[in-house]
C-alpha positions as CSV (number, residue, x, y, z in Angstrom):
1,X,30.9,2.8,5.6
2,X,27.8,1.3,3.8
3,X,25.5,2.2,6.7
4,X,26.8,5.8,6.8
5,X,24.1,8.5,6.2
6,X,25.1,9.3,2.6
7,X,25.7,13.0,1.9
8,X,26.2,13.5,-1.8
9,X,28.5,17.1,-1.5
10,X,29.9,16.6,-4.8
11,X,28.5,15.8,-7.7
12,X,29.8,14.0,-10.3
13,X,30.4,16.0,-14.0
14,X,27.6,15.9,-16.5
15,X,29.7,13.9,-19.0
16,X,29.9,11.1,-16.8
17,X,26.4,11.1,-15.6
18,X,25.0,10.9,-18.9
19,X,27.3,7.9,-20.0
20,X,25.8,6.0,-17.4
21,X,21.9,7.2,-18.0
22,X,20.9,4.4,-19.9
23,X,17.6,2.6,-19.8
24,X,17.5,-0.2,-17.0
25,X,15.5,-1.7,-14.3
26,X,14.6,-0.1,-10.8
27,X,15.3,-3.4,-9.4
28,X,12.4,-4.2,-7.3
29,X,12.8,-7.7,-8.0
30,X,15.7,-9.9,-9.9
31,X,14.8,-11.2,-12.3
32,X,12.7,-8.2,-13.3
33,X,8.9,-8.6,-13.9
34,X,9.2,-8.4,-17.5
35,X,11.2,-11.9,-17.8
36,X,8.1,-13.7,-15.9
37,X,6.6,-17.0,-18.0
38,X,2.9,-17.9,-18.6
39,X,4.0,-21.2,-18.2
40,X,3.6,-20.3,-14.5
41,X,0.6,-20.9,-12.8
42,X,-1.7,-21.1,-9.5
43,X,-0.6,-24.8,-9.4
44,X,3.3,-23.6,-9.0
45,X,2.2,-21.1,-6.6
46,X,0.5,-23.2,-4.2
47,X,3.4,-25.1,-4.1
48,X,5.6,-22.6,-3.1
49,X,2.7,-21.7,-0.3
50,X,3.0,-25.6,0.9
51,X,6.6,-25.5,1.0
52,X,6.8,-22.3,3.2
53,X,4.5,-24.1,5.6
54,X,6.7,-27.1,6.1
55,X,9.7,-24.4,6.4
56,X,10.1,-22.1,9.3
57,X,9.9,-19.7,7.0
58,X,5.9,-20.0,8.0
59,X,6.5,-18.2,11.3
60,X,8.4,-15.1,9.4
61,X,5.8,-12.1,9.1
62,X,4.1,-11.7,5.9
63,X,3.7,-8.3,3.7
64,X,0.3,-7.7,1.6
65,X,0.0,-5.8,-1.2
66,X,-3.6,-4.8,-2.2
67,X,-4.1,-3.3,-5.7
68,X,-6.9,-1.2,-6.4
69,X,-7.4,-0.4,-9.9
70,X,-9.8,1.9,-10.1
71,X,-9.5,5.7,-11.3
72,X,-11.7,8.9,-11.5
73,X,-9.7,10.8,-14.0
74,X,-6.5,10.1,-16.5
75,X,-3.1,11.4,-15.4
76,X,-1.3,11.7,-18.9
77,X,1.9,10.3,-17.5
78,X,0.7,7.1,-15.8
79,X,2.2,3.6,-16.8
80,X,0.1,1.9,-13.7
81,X,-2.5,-0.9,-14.8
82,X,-5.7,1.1,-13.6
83,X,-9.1,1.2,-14.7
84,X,-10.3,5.3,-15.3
85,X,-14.2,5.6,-14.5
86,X,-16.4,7.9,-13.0
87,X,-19.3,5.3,-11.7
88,X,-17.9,4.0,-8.0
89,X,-20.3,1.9,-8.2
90,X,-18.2,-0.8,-9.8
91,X,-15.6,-0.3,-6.6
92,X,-18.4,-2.9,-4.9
93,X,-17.8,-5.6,-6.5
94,X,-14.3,-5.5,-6.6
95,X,-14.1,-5.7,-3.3
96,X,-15.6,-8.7,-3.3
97,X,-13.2,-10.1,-5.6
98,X,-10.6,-8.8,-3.3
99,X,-12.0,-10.7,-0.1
100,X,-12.6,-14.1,-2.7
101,X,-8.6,-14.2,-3.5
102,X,-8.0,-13.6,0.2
103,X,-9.8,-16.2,1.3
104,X,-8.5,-18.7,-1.2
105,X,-4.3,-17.7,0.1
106,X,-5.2,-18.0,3.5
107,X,-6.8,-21.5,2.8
108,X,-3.7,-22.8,1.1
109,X,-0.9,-21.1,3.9
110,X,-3.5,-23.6,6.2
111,X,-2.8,-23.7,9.7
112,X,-3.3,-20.8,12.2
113,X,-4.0,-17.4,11.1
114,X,-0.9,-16.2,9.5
115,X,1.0,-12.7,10.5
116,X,1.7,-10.6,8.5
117,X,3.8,-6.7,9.6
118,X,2.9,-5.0,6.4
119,X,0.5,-4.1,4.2
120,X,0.4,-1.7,1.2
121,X,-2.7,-0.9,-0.5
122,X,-2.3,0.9,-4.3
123,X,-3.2,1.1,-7.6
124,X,-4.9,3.0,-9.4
125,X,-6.3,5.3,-7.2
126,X,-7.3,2.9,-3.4
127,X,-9.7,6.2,-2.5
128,X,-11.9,5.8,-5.2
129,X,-13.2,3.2,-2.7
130,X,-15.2,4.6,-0.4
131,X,-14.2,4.5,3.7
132,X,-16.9,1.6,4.0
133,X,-16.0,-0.3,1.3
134,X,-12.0,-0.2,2.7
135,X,-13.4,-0.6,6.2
136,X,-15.1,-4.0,4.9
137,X,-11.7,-5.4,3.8
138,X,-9.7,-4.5,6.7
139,X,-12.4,-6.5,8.7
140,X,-12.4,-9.1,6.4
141,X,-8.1,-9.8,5.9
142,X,-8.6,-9.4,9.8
143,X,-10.2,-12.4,9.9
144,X,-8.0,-14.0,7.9
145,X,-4.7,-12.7,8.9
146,X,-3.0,-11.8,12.6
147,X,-1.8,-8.3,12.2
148,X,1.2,-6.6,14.0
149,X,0.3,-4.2,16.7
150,X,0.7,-0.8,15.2
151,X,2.8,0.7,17.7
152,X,5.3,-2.0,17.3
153,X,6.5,-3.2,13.9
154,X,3.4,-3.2,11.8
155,X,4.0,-0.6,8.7
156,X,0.4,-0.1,7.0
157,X,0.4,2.1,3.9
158,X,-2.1,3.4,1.8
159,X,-1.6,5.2,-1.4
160,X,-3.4,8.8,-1.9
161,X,-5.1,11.3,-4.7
162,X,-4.9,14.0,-2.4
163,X,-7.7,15.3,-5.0
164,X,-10.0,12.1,-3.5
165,X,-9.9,12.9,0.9
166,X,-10.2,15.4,3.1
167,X,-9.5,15.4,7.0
168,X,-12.1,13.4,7.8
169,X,-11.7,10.4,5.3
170,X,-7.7,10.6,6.8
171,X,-9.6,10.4,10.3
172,X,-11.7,7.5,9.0
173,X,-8.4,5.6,7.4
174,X,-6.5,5.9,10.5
175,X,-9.4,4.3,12.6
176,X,-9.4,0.8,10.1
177,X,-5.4,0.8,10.9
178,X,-3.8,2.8,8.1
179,X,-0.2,4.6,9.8
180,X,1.4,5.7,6.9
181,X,0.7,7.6,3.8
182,X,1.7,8.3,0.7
183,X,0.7,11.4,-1.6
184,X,0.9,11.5,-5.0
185,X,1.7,15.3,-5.8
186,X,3.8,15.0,-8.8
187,X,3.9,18.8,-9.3
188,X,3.1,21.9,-8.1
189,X,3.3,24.1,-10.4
190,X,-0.2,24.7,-12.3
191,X,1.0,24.8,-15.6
192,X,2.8,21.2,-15.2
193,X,-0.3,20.3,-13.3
194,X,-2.3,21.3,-16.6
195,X,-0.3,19.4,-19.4
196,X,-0.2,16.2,-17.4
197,X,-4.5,16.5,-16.2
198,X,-3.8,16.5,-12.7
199,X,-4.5,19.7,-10.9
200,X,-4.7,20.0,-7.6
201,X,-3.6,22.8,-5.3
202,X,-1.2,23.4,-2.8
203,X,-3.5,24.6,0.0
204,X,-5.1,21.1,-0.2
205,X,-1.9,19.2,-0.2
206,X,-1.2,21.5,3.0
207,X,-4.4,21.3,4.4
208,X,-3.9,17.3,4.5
209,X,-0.4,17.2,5.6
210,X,-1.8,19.2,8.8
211,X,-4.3,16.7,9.6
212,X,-2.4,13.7,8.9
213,X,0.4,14.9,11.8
214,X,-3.1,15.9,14.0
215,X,-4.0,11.9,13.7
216,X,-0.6,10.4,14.4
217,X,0.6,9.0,10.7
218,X,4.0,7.8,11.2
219,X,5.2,8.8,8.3
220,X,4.1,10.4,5.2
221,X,5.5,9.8,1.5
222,X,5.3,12.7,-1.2
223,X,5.5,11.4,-4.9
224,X,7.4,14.0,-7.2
225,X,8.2,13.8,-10.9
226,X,10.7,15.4,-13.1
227,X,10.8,15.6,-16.7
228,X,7.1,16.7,-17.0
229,X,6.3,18.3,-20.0
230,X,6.1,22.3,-19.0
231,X,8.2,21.2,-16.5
232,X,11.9,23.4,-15.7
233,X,14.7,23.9,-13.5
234,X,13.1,26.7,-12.4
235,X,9.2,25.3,-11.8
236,X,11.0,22.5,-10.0
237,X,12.5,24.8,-7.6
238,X,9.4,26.3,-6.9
239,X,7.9,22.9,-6.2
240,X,10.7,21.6,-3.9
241,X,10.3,24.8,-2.1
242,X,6.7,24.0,-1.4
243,X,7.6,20.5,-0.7
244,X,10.3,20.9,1.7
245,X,7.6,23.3,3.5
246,X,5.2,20.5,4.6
247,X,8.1,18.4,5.7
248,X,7.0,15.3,4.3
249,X,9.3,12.4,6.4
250,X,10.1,10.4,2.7
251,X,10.3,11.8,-0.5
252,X,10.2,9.9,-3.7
253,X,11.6,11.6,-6.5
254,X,11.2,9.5,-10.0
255,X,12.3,10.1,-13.5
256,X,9.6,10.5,-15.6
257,X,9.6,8.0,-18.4
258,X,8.4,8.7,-21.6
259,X,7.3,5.8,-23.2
260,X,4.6,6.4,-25.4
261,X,4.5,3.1,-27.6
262,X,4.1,1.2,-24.0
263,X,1.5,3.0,-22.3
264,X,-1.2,4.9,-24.4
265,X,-1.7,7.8,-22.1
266,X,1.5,9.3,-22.6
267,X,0.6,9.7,-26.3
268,X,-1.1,13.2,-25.2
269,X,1.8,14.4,-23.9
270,X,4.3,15.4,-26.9
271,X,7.9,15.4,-26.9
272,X,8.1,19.3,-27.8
273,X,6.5,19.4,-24.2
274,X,9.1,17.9,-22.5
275,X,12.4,19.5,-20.9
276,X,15.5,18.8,-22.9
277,X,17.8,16.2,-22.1
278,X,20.3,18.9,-19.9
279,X,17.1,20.4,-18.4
280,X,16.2,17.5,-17.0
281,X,20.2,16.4,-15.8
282,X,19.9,19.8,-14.1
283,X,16.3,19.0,-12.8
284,X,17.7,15.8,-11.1
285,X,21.0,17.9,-10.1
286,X,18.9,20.5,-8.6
287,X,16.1,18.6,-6.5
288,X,19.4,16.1,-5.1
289,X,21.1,19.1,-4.0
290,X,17.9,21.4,-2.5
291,X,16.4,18.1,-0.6
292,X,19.9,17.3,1.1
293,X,20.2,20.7,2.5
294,X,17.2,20.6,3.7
295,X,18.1,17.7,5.9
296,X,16.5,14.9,3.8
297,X,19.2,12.1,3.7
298,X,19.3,10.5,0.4
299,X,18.5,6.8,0.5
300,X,19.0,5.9,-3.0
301,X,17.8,5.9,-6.7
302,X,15.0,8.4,-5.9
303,X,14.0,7.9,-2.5
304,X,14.8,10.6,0.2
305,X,13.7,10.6,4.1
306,X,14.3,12.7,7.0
307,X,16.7,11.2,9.5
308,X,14.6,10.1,12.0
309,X,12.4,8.0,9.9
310,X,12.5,4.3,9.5
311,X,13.7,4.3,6.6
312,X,16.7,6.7,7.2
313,X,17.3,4.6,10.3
314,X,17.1,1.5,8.2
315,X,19.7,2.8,5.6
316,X,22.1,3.8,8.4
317,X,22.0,0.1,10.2
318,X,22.5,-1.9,7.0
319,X,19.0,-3.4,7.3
320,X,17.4,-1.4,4.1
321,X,15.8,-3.9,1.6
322,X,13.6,-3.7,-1.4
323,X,10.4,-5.2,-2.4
324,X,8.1,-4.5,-5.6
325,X,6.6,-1.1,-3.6
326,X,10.5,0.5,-3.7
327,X,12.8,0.6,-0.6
328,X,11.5,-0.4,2.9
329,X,12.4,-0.8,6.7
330,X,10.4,-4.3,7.0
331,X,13.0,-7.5,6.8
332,X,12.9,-9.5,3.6
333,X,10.3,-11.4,3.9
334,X,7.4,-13.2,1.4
335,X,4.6,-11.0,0.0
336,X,1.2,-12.0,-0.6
337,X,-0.3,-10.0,-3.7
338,X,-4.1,-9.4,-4.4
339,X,-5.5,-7.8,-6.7
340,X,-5.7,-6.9,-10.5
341,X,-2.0,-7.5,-11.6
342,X,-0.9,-8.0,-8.2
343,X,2.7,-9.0,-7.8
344,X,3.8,-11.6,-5.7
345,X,6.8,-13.1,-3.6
346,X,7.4,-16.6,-1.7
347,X,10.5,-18.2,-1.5
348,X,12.0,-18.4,-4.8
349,X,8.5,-18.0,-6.5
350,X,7.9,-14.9,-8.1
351,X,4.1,-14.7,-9.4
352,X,1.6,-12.2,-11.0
353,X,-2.2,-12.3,-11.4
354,X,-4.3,-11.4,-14.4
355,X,-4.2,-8.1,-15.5
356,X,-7.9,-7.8,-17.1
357,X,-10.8,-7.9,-14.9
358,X,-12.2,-10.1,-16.9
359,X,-9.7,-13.0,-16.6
360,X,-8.9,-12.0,-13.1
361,X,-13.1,-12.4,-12.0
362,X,-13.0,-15.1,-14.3
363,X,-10.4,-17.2,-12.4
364,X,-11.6,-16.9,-9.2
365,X,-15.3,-18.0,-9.9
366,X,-13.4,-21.6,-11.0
367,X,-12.0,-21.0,-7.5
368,X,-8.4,-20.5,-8.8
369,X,-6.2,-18.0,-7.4
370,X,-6.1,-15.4,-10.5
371,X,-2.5,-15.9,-11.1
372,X,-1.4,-16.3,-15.3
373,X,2.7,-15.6,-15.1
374,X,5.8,-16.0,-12.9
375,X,9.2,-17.6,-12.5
376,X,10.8,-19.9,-10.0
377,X,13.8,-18.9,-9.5
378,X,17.2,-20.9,-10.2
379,X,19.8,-20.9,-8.0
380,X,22.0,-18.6,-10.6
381,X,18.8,-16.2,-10.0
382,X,19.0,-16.3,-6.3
383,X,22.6,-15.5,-6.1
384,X,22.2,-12.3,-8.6
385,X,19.4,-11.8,-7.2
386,X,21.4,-11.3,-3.3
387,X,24.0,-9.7,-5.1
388,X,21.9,-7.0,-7.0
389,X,19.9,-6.2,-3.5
390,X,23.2,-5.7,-1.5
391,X,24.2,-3.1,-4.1
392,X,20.3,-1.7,-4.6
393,X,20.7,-1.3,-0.7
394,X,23.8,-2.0,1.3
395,X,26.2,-0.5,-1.5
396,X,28.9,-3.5,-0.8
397,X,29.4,-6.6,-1.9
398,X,32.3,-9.0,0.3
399,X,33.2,-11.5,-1.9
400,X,34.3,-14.1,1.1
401,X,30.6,-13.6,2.5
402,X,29.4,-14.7,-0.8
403,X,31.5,-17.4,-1.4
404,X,30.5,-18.9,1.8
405,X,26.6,-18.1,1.4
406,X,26.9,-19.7,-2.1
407,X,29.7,-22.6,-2.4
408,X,30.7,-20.6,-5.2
409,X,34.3,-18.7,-6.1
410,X,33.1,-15.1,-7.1
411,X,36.1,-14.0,-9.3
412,X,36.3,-17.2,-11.1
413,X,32.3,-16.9,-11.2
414,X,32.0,-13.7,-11.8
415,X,35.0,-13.1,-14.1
416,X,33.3,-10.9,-16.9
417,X,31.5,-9.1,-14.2
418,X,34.6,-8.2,-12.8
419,X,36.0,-7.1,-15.8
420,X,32.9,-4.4,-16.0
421,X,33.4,-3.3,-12.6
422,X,36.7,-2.3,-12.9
423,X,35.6,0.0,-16.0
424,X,33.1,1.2,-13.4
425,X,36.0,1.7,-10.6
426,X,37.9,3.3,-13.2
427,X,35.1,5.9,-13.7
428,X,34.4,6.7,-9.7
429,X,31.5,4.2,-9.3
430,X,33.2,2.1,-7.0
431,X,36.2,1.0,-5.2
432,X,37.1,-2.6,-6.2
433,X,38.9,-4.2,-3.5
434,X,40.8,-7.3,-3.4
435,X,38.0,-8.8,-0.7
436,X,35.1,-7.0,-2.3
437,X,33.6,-3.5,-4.1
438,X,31.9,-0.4,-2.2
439,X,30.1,2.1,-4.4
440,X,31.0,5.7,-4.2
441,X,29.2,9.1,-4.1
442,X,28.8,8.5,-7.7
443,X,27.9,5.2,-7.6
444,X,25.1,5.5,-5.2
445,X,23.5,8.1,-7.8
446,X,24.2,5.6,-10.6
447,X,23.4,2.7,-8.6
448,X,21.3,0.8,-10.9
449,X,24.1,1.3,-13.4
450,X,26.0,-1.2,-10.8
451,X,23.2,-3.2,-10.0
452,X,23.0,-4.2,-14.4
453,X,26.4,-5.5,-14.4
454,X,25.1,-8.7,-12.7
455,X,21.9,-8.6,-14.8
456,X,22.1,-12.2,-16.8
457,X,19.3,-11.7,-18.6
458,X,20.2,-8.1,-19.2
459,X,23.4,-8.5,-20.4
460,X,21.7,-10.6,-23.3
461,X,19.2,-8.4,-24.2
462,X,20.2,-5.4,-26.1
463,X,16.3,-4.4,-26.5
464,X,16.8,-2.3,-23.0
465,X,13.4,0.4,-24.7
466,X,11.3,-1.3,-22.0
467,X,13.0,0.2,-19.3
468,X,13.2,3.7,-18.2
469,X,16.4,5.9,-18.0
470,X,18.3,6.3,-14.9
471,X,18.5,9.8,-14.8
């Protein structure tokens, strides 16, 4: 059944897996943040603010996400809008910035203080601030915004250079509210460490891990990448070793994408430095097989967590969804974004805020909430939207439920759809069914594979270089 833990035993050949590792969307959003439109703007969004007041939607829980550009040093992989500098004096200012947007979405959501059950603060690097300057938000959105208890359902995330703390600035992050973390490690092995320009050792990593289950985190995240360059079957072993170790409760295991004419950084890193295209199949192979027995049930797409975390749990109820920071526990729910970039969600409003500093500061002294692109969603996009998140995260789709939920007739609607997914079916991704489809052990690994067939947009656009590979 869909809310099964899912135990991938046998793994599919390698023939198979690389016909379906073509370049597509993670799906943290439908339509994908590439198809947004300038023609959006802070005037559409406020709109979609209004209309969620006059809804009950206005007494639903809200998410934040806070992004915080800011870098001390250049990872040669990273595709993340940041800001590399060594003077934290500019950190300042941006947190004013930060509390300036807050204050103008709280003023146009009106009304009583808003809740909101989650909040997710990355970037860039969100410990280049210092423990005042984070302390001085979380007063300041406190004011603004009435957060869950953390002992009940409130999830609140920071991201981590483990390079960037120690023990006591964990101590001083778990005293503003912070009770979960996530550690970007990448890679242990020092030669990886070196061709990417982030080194950092594993006694640190340790060290942390220690005193984050001393202070009570609820859970802590551990970023990993394959297909670095120096990177190997065999270094990756090493790693996952090391990993597995410190027992992190959620692992997230990405692809590395190489996409040098996209984001300059990766133009250090040379494609005679990467693993070949079987190493890295074998890479992906390996760590699936080595985290599972272990005891890490696998999620989905790259995400792994220990059974008795929230997001294991979440998986095994059928209440897993996914938002713009991957999979989560919370309920679907609008997402308030600030921030450099910051991507947002109400309703059917998808919306963005300036990337540059300079538009983004420049915006909000005309007291305009910095947001330059999004989309409003059509009722074609919110029905392949629903369909691509119940594959992203439930793995079924019952065409009577969606014929209901939509006034629509799915295999009249969806005819050439169907006519892909019984190719898929035919390979082992799914079982198509008369009343609907369930993915297979296969399908879950090639999940995003699934999820494209009901990509409109996609399916127009042959140009797919902007997207990474599955696998």
């Amino acid at each position: 059944t869909v809310a099964a833990t899912l135990a991938i035993t046998a793994l599919p050949e390698d023939a198979l897996l690389d016909k379906y590792s073509k370049a597509g969307p993670r799906y943290t959003s439908y339509p994908t943040a590439d198809r947004f439109v300038e023609a959006y703007g802070a005037a559409d969004y406020q709109q979609a603010l209004a209309l969620r007041q006059q809804l009950r939607s206005s007494q639903q829980a809200l998410s934040l996400y806070v992004h915080i550009p800011y870098c001390q040093s250049l990872c040669h992989y990273c595709a993340c809008n940041k800001i590399i500098t060594k003077d934290r004096r500019r950190a300042a200012p941006y947190i004013e910035l930060l509390k300036q947007e807050a204050n103008l979405h709280a003023a146009a959501l009106g009304g009583r203080k808003p809740s909101v059950s989650q909040l997710h603060m990355g970037g860039g690097t969100p410990t280049f601030c210092s423990d005042a300057q984070l302390a001085d938000l979380w007063r300041h959105l406190r004011t603004l915004f009435e957060f869950a208890p953390s002992g009940a359902n409130g999830e609140y995330a920071i991201e981590i250079d483990p390079r960037t703390v120690s023990p006591l600035r964990l101590q001083n992050l778990r005293d503003m509210g912070f009770n979960r973390l996530s550690l970007g490690v990448q890679d242990f092995d020092p030669a990886v460490q070196q061709a990417v320009h982030r080194e950092q050792s594993y006694a640190s990593v340790a060290q942390l891990m220690d005193a984050a289950r001393d202070l009570g985190f609820a859970s802590v995240n551990m970023d990993l990448i394959y297909g670095l360059p120096q990177q190997s079957p065999t270094s990756l072993a090493r790693t996952l070793a090391q990993v597995i170790a410190l027992r992190p409760e959620r692992i997230a295991l990405y692809a590395y994408a190489h996409l040098p004419q996209r984001f300059k950084p990766q133009r250090r890193i040379t494609d005679q430095q990467l693993p070949s295209a079987a190493d890295k199949l074998a890479m992906f192979k390996l760590a699936l097989q080595t985290l599972q027995a272990a005891g890490y049930d696998y999620i989905g797409m790259d995400h792994f967590a220990l059974p008795h975390d929230a997001l294991a749990v979440a998986k095994r109820q059928g209440r897993l969804q996914r938002n713009f920071q991957g999979y989560s526990a919370q309920p679907d729910g609008d997402l308030i974004a600030l921030g450099l970039s910051a991507i947002g969600k109400v309703g059917t409003h998808y919306s963005q805020n300036a990337k540059t500093l300079e538009e983004y500061q420049d915006l909000l002294e005309l007291g305009q909430i910095p947001i330059v692109r999004g989309l409003v969603l059509s009722r074609d996009d919110a029905m392949r939207r629903c369909l691509i998140m119940a594959i992203m995260c439930q793995g079924e789709v019952l065409f009577e439920s969606v014929n209901l939920a939509w006034l629509c007739n799915f295999e009249r609607d969806f005819a050439p759809e169907l006519e892909q997914l019984r190719t898929l079916a035919a390979d082992g991704l799914l079982q198509l069914r008369p009343d609907g489809f369930s993915l297979t052990h296969t399908g879950w690994l090639l999940v995003r594979a699934v999820a494209m067939v009901f990509d409109k947009a996609l399916q127009q656009d042959l140009q797919r270089t902007r997207y990474s590979q599955i696998i």
